[in-house]
Backbone bond lengths (Angstrom), bond angles and torsions (degrees), N, CA, C in turn:
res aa  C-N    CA-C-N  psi(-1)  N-CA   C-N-CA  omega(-1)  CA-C   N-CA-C  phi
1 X - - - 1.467 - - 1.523 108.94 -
2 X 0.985 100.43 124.53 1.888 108.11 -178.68 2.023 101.77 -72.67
3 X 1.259 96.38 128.74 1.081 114.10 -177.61 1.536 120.15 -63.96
4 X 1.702 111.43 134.10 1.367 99.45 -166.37 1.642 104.99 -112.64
5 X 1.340 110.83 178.39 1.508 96.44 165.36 1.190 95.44 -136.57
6 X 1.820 122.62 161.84 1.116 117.35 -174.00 1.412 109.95 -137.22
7 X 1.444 128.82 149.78 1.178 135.84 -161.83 1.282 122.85 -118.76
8 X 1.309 127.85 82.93 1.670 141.14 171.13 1.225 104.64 -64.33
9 X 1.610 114.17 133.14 0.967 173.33 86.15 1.161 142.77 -3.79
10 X 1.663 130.50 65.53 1.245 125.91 173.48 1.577 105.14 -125.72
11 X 1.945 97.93 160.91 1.640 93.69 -178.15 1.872 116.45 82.67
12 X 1.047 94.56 -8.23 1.458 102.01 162.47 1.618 118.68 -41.73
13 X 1.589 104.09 -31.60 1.331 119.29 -179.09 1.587 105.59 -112.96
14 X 1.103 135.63 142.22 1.379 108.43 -158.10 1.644 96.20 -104.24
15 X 1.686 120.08 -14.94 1.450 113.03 -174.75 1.508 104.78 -78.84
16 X 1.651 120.39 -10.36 1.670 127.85 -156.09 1.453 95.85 -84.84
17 X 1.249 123.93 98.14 1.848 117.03 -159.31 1.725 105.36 -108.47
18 X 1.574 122.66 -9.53 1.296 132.66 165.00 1.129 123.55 -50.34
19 X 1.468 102.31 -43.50 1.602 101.17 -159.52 2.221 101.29 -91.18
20 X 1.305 103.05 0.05 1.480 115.30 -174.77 1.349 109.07 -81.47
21 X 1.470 101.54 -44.56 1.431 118.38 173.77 1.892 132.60 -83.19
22 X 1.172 97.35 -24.17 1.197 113.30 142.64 1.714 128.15 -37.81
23 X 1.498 94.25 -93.20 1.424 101.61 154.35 1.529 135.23 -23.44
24 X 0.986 126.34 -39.07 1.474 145.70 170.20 1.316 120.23 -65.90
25 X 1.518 107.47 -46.64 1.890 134.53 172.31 1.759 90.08 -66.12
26 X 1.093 119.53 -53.15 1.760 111.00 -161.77 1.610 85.62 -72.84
27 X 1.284 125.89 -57.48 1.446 93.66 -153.24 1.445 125.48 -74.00
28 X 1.841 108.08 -8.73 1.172 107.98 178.93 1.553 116.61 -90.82
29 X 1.648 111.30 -2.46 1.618 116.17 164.79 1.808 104.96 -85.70
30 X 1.547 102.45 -17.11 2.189 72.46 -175.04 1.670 91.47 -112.94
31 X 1.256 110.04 22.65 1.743 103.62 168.49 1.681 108.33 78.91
32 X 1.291 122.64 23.78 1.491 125.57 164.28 0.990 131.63 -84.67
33 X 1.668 122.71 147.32 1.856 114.13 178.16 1.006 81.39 -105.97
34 X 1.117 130.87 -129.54 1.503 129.44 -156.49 1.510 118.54 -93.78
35 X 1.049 135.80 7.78 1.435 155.35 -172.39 1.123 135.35 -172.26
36 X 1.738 136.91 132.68 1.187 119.85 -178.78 1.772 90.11 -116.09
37 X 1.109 102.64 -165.70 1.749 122.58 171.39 1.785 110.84 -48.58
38 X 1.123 129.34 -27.97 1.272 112.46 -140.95 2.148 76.53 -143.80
39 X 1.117 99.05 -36.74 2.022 90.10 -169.78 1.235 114.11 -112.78
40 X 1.503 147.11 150.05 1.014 157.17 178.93 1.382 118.35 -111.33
41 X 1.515 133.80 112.13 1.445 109.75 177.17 1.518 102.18 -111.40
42 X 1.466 108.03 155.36 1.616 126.26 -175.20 1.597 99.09 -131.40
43 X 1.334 113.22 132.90 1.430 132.79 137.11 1.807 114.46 -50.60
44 X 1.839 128.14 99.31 1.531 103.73 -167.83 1.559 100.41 -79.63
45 X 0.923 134.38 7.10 1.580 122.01 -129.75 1.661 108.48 -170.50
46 X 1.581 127.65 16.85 1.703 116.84 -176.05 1.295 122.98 -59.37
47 X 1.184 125.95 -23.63 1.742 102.38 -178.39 2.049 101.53 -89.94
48 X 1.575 108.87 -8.91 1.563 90.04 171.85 1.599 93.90 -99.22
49 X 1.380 137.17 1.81 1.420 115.48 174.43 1.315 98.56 -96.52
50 X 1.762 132.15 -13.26 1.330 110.44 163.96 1.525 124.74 -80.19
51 X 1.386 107.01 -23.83 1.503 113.88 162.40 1.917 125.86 -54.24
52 X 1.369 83.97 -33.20 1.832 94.31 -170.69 1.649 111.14 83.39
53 X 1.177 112.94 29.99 1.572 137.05 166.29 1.234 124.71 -98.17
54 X 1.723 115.21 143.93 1.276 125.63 179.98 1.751 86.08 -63.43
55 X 0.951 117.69 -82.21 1.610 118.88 -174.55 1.649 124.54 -124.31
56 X 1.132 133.87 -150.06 1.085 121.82 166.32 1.661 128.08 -138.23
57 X 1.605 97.16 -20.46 1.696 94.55 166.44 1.753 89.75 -124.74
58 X 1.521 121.77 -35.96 1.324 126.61 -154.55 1.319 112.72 -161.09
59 X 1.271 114.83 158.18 1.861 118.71 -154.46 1.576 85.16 -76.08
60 X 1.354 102.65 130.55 2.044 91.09 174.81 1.358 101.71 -80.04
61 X 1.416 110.36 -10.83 1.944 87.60 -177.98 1.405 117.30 -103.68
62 X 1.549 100.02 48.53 1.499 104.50 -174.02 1.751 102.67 -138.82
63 X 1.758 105.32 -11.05 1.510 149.40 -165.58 1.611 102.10 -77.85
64 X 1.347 119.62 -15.76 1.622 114.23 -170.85 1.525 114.68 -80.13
65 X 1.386 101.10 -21.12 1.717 79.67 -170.64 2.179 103.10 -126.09
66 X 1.195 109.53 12.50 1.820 114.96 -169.32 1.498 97.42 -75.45
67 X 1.521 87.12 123.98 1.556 108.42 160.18 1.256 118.23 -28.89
68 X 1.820 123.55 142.49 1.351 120.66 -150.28 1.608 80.03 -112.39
69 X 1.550 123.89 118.82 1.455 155.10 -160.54 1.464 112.52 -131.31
70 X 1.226 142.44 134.18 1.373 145.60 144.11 1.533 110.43 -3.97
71 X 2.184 90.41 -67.73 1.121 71.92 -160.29 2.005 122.59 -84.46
72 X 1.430 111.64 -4.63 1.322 127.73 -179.62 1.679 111.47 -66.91
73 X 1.483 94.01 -15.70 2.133 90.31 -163.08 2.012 83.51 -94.03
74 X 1.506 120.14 8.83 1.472 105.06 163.33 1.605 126.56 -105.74
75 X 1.662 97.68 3.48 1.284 116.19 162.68 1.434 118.07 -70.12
76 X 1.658 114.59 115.24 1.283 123.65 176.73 1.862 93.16 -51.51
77 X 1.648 144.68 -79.19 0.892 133.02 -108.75 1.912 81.96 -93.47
78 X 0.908 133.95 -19.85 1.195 153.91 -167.59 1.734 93.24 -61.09
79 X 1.318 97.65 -86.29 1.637 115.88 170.32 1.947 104.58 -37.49
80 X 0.975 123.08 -76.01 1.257 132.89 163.12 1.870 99.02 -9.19
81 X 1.399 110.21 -92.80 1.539 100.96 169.83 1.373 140.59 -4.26
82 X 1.448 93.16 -63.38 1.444 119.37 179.66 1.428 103.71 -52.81
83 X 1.253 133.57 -44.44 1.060 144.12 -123.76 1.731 105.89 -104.73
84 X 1.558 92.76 -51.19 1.968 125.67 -173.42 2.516 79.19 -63.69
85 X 0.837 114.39 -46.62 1.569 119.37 -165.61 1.868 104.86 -74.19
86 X 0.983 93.24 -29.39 1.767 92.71 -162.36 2.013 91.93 -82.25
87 X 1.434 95.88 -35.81 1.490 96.74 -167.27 2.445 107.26 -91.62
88 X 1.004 88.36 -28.73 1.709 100.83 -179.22 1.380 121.57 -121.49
89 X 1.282 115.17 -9.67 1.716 132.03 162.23 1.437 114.05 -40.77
90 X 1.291 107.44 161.16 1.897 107.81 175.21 1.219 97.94 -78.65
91 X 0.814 142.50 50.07 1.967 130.44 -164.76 2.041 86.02 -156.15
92 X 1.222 107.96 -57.84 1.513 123.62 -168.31 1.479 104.50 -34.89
93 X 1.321 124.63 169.92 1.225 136.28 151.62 1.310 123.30 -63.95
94 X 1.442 133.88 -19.97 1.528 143.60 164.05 1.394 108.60 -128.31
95 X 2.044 96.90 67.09 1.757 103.80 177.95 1.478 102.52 -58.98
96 X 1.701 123.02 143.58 0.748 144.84 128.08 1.456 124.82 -53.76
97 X 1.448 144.04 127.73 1.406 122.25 136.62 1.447 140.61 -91.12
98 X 1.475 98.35 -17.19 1.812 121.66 157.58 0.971 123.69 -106.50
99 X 1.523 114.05 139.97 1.283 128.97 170.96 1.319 112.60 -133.02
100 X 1.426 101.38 135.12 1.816 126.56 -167.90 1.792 92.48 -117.19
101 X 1.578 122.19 115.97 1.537 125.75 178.31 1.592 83.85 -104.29
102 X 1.851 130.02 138.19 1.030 103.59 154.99 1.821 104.39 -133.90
103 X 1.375 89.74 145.16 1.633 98.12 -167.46 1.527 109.30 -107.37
104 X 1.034 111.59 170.83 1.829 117.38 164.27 1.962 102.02 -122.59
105 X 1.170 118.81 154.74 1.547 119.43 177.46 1.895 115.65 -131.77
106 X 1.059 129.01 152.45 1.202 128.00 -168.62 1.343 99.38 -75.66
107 X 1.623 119.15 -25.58 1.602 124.07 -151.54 1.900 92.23 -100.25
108 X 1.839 106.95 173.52 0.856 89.31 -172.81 1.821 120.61 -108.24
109 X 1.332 109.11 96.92 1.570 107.11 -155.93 1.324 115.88 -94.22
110 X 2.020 102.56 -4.46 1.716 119.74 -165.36 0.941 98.41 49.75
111 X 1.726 119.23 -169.96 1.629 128.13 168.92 1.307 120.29 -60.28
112 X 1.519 117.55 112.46 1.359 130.83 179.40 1.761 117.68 -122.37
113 X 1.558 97.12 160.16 1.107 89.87 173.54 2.279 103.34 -130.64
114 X 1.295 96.63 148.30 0.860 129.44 160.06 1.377 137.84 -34.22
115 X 1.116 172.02 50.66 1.645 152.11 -153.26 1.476 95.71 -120.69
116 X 1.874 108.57 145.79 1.320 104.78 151.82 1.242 112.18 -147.88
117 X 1.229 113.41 115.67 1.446 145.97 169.16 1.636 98.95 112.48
118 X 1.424 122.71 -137.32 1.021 122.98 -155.31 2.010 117.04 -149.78
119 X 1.186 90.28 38.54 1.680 116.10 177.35 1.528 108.69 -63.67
120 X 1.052 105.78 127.50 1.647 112.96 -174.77 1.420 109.38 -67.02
121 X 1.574 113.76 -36.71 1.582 104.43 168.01 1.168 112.57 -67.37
122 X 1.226 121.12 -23.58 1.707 101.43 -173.99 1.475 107.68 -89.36
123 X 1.234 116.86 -10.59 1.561 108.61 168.13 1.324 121.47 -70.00
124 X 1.722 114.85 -30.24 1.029 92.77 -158.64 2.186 95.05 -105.47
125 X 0.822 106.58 7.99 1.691 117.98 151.21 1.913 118.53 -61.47
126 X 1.119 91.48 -51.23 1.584 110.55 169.96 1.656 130.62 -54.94
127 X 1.717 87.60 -39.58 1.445 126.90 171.61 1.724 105.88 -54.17
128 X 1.525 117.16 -54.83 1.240 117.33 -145.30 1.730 88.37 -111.32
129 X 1.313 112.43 -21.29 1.865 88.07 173.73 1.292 91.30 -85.52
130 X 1.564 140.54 -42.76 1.633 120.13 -163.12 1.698 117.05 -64.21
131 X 1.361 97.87 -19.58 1.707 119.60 176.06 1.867 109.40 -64.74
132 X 1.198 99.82 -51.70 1.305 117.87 -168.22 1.763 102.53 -74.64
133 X 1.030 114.06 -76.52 1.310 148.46 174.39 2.104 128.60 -61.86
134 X 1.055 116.13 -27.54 1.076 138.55 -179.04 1.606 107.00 43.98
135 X 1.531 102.57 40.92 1.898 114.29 152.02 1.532 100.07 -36.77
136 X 1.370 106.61 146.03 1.906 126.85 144.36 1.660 99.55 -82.57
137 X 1.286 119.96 134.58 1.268 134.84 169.88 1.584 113.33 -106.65
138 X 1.419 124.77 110.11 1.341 138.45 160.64 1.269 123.02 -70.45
139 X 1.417 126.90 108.23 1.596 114.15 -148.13 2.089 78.92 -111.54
140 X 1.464 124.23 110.21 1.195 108.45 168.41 1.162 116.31 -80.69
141 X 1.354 125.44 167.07 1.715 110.47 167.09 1.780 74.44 -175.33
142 X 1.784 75.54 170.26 1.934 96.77 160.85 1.682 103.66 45.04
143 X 1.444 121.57 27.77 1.438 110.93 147.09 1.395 120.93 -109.38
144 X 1.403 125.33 108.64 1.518 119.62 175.16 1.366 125.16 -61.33
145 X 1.197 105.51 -16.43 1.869 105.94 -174.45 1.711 107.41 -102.69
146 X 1.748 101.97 4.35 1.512 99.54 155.39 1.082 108.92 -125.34
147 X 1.669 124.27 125.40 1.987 118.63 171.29 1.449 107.72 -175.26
148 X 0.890 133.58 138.81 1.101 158.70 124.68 1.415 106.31 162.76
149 X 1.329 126.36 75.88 1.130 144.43 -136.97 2.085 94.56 -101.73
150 X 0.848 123.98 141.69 1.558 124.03 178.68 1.525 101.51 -68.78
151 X 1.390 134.19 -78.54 1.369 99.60 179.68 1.124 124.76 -60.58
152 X 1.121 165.74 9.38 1.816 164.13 131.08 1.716 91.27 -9.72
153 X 1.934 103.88 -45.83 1.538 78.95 -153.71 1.480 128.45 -102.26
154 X 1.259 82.60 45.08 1.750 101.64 176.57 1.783 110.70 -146.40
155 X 1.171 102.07 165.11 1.533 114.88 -150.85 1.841 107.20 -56.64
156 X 1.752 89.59 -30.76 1.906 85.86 175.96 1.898 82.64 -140.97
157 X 1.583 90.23 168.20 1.466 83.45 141.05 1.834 107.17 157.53
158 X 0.931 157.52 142.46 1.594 172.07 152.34 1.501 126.11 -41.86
159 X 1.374 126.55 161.64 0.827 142.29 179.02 1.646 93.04 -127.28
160 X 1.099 112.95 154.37 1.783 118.96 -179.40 1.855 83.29 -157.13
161 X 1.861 102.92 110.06 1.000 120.51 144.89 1.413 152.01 -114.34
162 X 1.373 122.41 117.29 1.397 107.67 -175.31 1.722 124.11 -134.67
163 X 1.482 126.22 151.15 0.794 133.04 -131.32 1.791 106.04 160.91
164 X 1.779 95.64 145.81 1.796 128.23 26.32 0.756 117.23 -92.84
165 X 1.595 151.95 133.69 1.670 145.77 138.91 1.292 100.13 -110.45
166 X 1.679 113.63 145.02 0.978 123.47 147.45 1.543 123.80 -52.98
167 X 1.399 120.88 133.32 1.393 116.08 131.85 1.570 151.43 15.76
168 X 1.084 91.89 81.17 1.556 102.70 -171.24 1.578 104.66 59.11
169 X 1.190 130.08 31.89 1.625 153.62 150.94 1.286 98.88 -62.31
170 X 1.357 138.47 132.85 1.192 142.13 124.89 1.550 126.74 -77.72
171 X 1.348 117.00 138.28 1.710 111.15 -141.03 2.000 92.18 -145.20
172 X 1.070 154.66 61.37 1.118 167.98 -125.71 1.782 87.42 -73.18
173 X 1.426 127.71 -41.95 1.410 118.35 -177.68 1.517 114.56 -65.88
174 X 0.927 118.93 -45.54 1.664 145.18 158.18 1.213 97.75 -28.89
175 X 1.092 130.25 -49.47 1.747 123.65 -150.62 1.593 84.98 -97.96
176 X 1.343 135.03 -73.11 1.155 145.16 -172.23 2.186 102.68 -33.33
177 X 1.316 113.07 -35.35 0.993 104.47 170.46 1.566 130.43 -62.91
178 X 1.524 96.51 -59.80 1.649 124.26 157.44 1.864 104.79 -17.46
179 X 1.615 101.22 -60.50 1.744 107.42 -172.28 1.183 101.52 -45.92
180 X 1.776 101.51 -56.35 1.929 109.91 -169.68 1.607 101.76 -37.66
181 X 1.429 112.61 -56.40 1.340 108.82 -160.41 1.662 115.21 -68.31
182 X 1.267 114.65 -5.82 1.511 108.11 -144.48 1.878 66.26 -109.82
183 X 1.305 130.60 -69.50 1.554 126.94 175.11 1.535 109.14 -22.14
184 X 1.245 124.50 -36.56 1.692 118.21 -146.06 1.882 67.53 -94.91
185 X 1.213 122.23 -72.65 1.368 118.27 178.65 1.087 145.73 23.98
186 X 1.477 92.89 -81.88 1.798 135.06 162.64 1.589 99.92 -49.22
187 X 1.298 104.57 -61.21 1.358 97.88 -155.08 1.679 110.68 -59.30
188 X 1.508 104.15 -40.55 1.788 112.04 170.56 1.377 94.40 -19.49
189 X 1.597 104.83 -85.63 1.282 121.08 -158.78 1.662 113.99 -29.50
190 X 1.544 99.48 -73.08 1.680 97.00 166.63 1.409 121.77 -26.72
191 X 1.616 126.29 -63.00 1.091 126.70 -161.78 2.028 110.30 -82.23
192 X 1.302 100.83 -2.16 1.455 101.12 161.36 1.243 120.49 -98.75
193 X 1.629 114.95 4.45 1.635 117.70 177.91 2.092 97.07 -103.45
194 X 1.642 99.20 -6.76 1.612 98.88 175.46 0.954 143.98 -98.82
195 X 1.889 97.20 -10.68 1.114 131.15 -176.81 1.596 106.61 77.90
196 X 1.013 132.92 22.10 1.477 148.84 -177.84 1.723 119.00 -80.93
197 X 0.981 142.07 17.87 1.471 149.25 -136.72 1.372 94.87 -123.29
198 X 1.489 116.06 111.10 1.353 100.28 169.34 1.968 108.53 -147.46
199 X 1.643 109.53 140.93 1.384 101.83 -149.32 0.948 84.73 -124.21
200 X 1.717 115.39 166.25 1.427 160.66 -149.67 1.786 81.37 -88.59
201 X 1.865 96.09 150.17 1.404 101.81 177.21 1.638 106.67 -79.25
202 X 1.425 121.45 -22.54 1.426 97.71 160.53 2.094 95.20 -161.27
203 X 1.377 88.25 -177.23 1.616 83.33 -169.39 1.794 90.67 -122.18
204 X 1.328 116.30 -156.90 1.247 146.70 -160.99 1.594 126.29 -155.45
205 X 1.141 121.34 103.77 1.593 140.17 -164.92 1.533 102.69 -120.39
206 X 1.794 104.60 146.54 0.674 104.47 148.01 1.848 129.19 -121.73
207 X 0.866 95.36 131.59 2.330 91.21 -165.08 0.937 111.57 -102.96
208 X 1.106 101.35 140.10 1.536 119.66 -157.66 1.845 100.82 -74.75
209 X 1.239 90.12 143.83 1.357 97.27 173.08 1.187 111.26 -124.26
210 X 1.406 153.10 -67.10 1.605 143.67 172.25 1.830 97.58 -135.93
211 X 1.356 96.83 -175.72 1.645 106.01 177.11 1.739 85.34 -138.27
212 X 1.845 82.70 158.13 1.800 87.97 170.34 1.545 93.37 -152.00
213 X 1.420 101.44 159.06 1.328 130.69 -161.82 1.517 103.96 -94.68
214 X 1.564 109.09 164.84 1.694 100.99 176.14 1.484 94.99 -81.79
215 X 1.361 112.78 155.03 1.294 122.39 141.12 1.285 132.57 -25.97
216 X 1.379 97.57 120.69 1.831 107.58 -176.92 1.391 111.90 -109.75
217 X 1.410 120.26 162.57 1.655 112.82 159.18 1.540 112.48 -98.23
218 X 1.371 125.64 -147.15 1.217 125.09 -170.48 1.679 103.63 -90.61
219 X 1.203 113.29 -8.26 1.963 109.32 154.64 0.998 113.47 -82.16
220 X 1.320 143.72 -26.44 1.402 135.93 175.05 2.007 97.35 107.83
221 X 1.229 104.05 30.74 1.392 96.11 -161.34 1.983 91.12 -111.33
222 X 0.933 124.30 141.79 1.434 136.74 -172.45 1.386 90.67 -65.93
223 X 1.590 127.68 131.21 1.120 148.23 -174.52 1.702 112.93 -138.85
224 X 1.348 110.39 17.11 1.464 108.82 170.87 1.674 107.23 -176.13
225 X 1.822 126.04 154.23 1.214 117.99 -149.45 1.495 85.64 -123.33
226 X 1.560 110.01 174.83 1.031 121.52 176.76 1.722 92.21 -64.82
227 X 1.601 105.21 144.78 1.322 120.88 171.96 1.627 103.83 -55.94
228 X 1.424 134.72 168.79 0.914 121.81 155.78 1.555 126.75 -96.75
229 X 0.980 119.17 -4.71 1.879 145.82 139.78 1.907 104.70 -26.11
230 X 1.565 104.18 -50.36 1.203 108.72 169.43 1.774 126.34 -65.09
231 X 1.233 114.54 -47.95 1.549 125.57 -141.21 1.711 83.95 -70.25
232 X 1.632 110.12 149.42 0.992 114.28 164.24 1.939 113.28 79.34
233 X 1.813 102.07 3.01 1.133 85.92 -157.19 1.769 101.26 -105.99
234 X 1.350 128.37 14.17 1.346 124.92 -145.87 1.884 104.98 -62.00
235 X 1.311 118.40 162.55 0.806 145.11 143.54 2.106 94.11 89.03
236 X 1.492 108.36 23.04 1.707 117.50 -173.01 1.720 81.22 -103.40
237 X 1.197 97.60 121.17 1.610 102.31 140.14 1.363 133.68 -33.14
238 X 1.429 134.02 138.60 1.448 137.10 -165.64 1.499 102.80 -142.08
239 X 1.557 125.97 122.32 1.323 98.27 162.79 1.563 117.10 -133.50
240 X 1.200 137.07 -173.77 1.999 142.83 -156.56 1.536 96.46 -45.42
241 X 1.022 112.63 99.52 1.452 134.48 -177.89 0.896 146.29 116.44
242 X 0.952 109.54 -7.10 2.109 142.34 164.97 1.529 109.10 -48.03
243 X 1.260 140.53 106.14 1.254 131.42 -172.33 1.832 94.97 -69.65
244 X 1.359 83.41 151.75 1.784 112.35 174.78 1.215 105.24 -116.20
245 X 1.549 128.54 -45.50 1.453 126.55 -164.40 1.668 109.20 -146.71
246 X 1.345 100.63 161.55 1.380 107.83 -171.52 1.835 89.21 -125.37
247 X 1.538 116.35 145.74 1.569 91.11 168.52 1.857 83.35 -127.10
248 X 1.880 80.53 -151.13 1.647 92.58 -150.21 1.686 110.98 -65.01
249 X 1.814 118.25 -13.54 1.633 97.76 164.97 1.106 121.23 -132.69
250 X 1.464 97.11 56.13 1.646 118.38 158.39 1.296 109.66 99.26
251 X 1.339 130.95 -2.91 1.821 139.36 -153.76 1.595 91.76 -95.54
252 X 1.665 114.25 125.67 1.380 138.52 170.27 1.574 103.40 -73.51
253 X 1.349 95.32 117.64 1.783 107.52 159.75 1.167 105.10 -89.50
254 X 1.273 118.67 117.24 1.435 132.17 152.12 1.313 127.69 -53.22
255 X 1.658 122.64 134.37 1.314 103.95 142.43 1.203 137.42 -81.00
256 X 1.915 130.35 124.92 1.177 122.71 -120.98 1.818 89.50 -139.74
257 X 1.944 110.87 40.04 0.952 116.72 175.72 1.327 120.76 -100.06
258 X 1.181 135.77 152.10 1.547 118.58 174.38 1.743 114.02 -90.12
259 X 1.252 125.48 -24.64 1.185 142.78 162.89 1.756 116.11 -56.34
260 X 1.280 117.77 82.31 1.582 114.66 163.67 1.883 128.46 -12.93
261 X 1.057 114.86 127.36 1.372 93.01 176.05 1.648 108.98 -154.12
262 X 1.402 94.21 179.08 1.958 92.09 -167.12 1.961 90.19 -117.07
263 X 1.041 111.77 122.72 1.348 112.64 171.69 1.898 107.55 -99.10
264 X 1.675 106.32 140.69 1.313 117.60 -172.94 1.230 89.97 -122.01
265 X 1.568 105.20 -175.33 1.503 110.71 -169.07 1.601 137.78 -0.26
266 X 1.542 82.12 70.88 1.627 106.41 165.81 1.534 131.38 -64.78
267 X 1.417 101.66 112.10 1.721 96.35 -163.27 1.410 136.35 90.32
268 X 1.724 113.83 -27.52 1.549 139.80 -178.05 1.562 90.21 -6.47
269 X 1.276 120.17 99.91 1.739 110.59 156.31 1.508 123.44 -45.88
270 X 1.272 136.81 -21.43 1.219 156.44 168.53 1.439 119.44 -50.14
271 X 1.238 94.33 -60.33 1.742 121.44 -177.04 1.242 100.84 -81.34
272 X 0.736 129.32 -19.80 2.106 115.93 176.20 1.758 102.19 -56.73
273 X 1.415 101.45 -27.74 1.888 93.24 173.42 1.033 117.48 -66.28
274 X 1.539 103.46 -38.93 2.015 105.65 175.22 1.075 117.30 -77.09
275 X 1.373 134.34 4.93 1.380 127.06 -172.72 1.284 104.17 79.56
276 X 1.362 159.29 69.86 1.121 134.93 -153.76 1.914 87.42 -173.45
277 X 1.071 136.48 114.78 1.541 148.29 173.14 1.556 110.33 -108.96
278 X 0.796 121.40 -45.73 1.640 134.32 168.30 1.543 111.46 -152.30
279 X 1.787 111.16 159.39 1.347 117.52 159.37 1.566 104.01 -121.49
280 X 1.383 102.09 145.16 1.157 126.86 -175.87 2.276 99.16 -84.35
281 X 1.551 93.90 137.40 1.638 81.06 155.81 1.724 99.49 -167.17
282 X 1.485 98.31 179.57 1.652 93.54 -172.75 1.455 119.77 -112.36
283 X 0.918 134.58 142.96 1.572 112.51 -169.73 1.660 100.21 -80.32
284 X 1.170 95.50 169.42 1.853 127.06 -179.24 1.163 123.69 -146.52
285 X 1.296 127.23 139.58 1.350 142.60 -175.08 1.726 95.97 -116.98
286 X 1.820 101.59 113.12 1.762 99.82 -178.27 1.818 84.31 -127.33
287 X 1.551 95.47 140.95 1.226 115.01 163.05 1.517 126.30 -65.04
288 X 1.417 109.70 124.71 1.678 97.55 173.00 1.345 135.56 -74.70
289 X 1.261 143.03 133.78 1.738 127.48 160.03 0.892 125.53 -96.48
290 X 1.328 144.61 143.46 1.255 150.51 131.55 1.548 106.14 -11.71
291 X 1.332 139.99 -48.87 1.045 129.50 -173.32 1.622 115.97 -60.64
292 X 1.427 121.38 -41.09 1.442 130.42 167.69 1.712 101.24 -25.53
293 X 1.206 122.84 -54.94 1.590 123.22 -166.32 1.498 100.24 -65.99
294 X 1.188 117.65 -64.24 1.166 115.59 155.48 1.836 130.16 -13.77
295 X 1.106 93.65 -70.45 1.556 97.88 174.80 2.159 114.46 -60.26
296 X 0.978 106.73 -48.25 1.065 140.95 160.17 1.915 103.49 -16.44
């Protein structure tokens, strides 16, 4: 097995301060400065994690793929991109071929993982922590008003979410999870330099199907809250009648779909900029191959 190296990721968000500190705890338990043989760690995000900011002109993990513009090459997180690729990119002098993003969320998603689109390496990565670990996997795809996602821009690579924490909260269980993930990690790596990798006959996704916004009035101003039927509830099935929202005199918004669905990031404090209160998605049952390792 051709040897890979892999590239962690924290601070991508600059208020997400768990997964920074985390990082710091692993490398000072397996005796690392900033790199060993096989892993790479990156700061995504320092002048918004020294600020205590999600970002500072623009979400950097939305920064990977925007047309190169006048006015975009004066975007710090923009430039930033450019930058994390030229130096840890498959092209770079210290190619990466994995990439591990790891986030914390206000909503409650526990330890999750990430996917976007439908890359055979990243399935079968997905494969062996949900195998190992029994992660829920969020497979995004087919949203245009979300993309240019930081791992997209490498050959495989994850999202690692966990939650709820507040915001620039430091949360000591949170971090202790982060280790789990960053330990199970390592070991991938090893066991893909041993040829040792062996996956579940199939896994469990959930795919995204749309996102929806809270309720607005004719200002565009949010006029109703997540129900409280909702809070706390991510990744539970909901079906045509399930309240979603409560507004300002007490009247239940229904969900008024006929199609069952699993709503994730409930509430995301983040996403209230995008318009975004929950996403809806459906679960799936995908078969595994042997070939995934392969690709891998």
């Amino acid at each position: 097995m051709t040897e890979k190296r892999l590239l962690i990721v924290s601070g991508t968000h600059g208020n997400e301060i768990n997964p920074i500190w985390a990082v710091e705890k692993f490398k000072k338990i397996n005796d690392i400065d900033c790199e060993d043989r096989n892993i790479q760690f990156i700061l995504g995000n320092p002048y918004a994690c020294e600020k205590g900011l999600r970002y500072i002109d623009v979400d950097l993990n939305r920064s990977f793929n925007v047309p190169e513009t006048s006015i975009n090459e004066k975007y710090y997180e923009i430039n930033r991109a450019k930058n994390l690729l030229k130096n840890f990119g498959i092209k770079s002098s210290k190619p990466c071929q994995i990439a591990i993003d790891l986030h914390t969320t206000t909503s409650s998603m526990g330890t999750s993982i990430v996917m976007y689109g439908r890359r055979k390496k990243d399935f079968c990565l997905a494969a062996i922590l949900q195998n190992q670990l029994g992660l829920p996997i969020y497979l995004h795809e087919k949203d245009k008003n979300q993309t240019g996602f930081l791992v997209e821009a490498w050959p495989s690579g994850l999202v690692i979410e966990i939650g709820p924490v507040a915001q620039n909260h430091y949360d000591s269980q949170i971090v202790e999870r982060f280790i789990v993930i960053l330990n199970f990690l390592k070991k991938i790596i090893q066991d893909l330099e041993n040829s040792k990798i062996n996956l579940p006959n199939e896994i469990n996704v959930f795919v995204h199907r749309n996102s929806i916004d809270y309720p607005r009035d004719g200002n565009l101003k949010i006029n109703a809250l997540i129900h409280p039927e909702r809070i706390n509830q991510d990744w539970h099935e909901i079906q045509k009648g399930d309240p979603l929202f409560l507004d300002l005199e007490g009247q239940t918004i229904p969900y008024n779909e006929s199609e069952r669905t699993y709503p994730v990031f409930i509430g995301e404090a983040a996403y209230r900029e995008k318009r975004i209160a929950m996403s809806f998605t459906q679960k799936e049952t995908i078969k595994c191959s042997e070939k995934w390792i392969e690709e891998l």
